[in-house]
N, C-alpha and C positions, 0 to 999 in steps of 0.2 A: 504494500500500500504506500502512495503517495502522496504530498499536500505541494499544491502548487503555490509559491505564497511569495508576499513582496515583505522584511521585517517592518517596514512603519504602517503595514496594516493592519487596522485594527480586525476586520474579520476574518483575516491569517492567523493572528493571535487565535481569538476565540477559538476556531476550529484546532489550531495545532496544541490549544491546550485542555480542549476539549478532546480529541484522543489520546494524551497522554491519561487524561484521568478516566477515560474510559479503558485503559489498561492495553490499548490497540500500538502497535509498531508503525510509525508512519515517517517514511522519509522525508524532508522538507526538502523539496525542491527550489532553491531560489528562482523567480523568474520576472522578467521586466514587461511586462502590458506594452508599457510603448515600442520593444522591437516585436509585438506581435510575434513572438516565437510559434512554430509547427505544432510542439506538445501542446502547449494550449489550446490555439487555434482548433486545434483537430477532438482536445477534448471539451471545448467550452464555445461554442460559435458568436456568444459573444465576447471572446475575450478578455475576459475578468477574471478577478482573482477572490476564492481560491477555488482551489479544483480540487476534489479529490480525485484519484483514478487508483484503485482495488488492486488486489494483485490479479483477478479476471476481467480485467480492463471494463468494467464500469468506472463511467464520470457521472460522478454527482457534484452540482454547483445550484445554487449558491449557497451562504454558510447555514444559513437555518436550515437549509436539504440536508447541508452535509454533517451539520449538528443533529439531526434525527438520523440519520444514517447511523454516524457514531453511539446513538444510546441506543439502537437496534440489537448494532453489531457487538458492540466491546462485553466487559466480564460486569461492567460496572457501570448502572444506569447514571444519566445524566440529568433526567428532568423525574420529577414524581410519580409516581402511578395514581394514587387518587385525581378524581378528576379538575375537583373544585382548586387545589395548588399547583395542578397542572399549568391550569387557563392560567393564573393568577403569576406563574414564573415565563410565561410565552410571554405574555402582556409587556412584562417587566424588561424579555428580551429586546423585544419590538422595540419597545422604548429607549432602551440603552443603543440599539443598532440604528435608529431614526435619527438618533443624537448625531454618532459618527456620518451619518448622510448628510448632515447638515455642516456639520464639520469637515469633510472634506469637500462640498459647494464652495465651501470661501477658500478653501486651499486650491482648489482647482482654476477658481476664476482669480485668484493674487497669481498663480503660476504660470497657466496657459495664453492668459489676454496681456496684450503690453499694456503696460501701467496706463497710459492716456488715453485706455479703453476701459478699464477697472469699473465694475457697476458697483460703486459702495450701496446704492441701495439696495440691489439684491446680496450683497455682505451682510450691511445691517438686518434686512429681515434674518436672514442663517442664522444671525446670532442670537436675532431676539428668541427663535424658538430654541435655542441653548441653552441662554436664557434660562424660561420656562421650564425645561426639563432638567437643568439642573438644579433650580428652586423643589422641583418636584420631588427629585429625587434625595435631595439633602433632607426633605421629612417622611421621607420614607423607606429609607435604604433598609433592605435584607440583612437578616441577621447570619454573622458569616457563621457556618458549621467546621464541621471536622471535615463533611463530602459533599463539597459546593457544587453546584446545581448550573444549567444554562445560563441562568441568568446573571449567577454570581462572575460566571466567564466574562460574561455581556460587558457587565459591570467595569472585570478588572481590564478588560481590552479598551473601553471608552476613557478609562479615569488612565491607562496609561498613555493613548492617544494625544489626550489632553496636555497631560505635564511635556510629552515630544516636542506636538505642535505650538501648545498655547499654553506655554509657561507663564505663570503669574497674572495670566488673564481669566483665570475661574476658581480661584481656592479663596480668593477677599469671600466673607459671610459663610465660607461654608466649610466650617469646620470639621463635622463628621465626616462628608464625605472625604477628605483630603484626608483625614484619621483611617476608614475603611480601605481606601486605597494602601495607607502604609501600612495597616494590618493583614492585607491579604499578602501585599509580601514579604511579609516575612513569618509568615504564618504558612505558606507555600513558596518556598525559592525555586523548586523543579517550576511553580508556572508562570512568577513571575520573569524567569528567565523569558518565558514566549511573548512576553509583552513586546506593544511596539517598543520599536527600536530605528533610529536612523541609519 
């Protein structure tokens, strides 16, 4: 099995620490979206990352596929079985992975567009809904266990994202969060290794 994955993404993380703790062997591939590589291309036709591809050459993508794939297949579930904290840990994914969409909007548009094109209004909104879910999430964050869950992945792949891209731009008022973040790792070093990374 393999994970096709760029390290400053946050849903590379998720998934590559998402098989670790589902107890599965999964090689990290590194790979760059922008030279549209063949392995990709050929397992993912939209070119994104991450990809998993099995050792029976199935490609599953994207990470919430391949985060259910993972608690299918491994020794060690990932998300709950009851129904009711099922919905209630998806939800909580959704949310952390919408963040990172919003968060990588304004990296995409500071990177891609030459600056005397830069839409700071469409920045601005990106950030007001970060904003918002991080307000949301600072009163409501997960209590972390001993066998974190989806969401707690979610979690620690957005709050690593964050300190990469946007140091000292979201920890003012929010202290637990920035607390959770430093408790997950060092409460797991095997995943906070798979955090973004530059």
């Amino acid at each position: 099995m393999k994970i096709l994955y760029s390290p400053a993404s946050p849903y590379s993380a998720k998934v590559r620490m998402g098989a670790h703790l589902a107890g599965l062997s999964a090689e990290a591939v590194l790979t760059d979206t922008n030279a549209a590589p063949a392995e990709l291309i050929h397992n993912n036709p939209l070119g994104k990352i991450p990809v998993l591809i099995t050792d029976e050459g199935l490609s599953v993508y994207d990470s919430r596929a391949i985060m259910q794939y993972l608690d299918r297949s491994g020794s060690k579930r990932l998300y709950p079985r009851n129904a009711a904290k099922r919905t209630e840990v998806d939800v909580f994914e959704a949310l952390c992975d919408g963040t990172c969409d919003c968060l990588l909007a304004i990296m995409y548009e500071r990177r891609f567009r030459p600056a005397e094109i830069v839409h700071q209004e469409w920045i601005d909104k990106q950030w007001t809904k970060v904003v918002r879910a991080l307000d949301h999430l600072e009163g409501n964050l997960p209590r972390l266990t001993k066998a974190p869950n989806g969401g707690h992945l979610a979690l620690a792949a957005l709050t690593g994202y964050l300190a990469l891209r946007f140091p000292g731009q979201w920890e003012r008022g929010r202290p637990k969060l920035k607390r959770w973040s430093t408790k997950f790792a060092t409460s797991f070093p095997d995943l906070d290794a798979m955090r973004p990374k530059a």
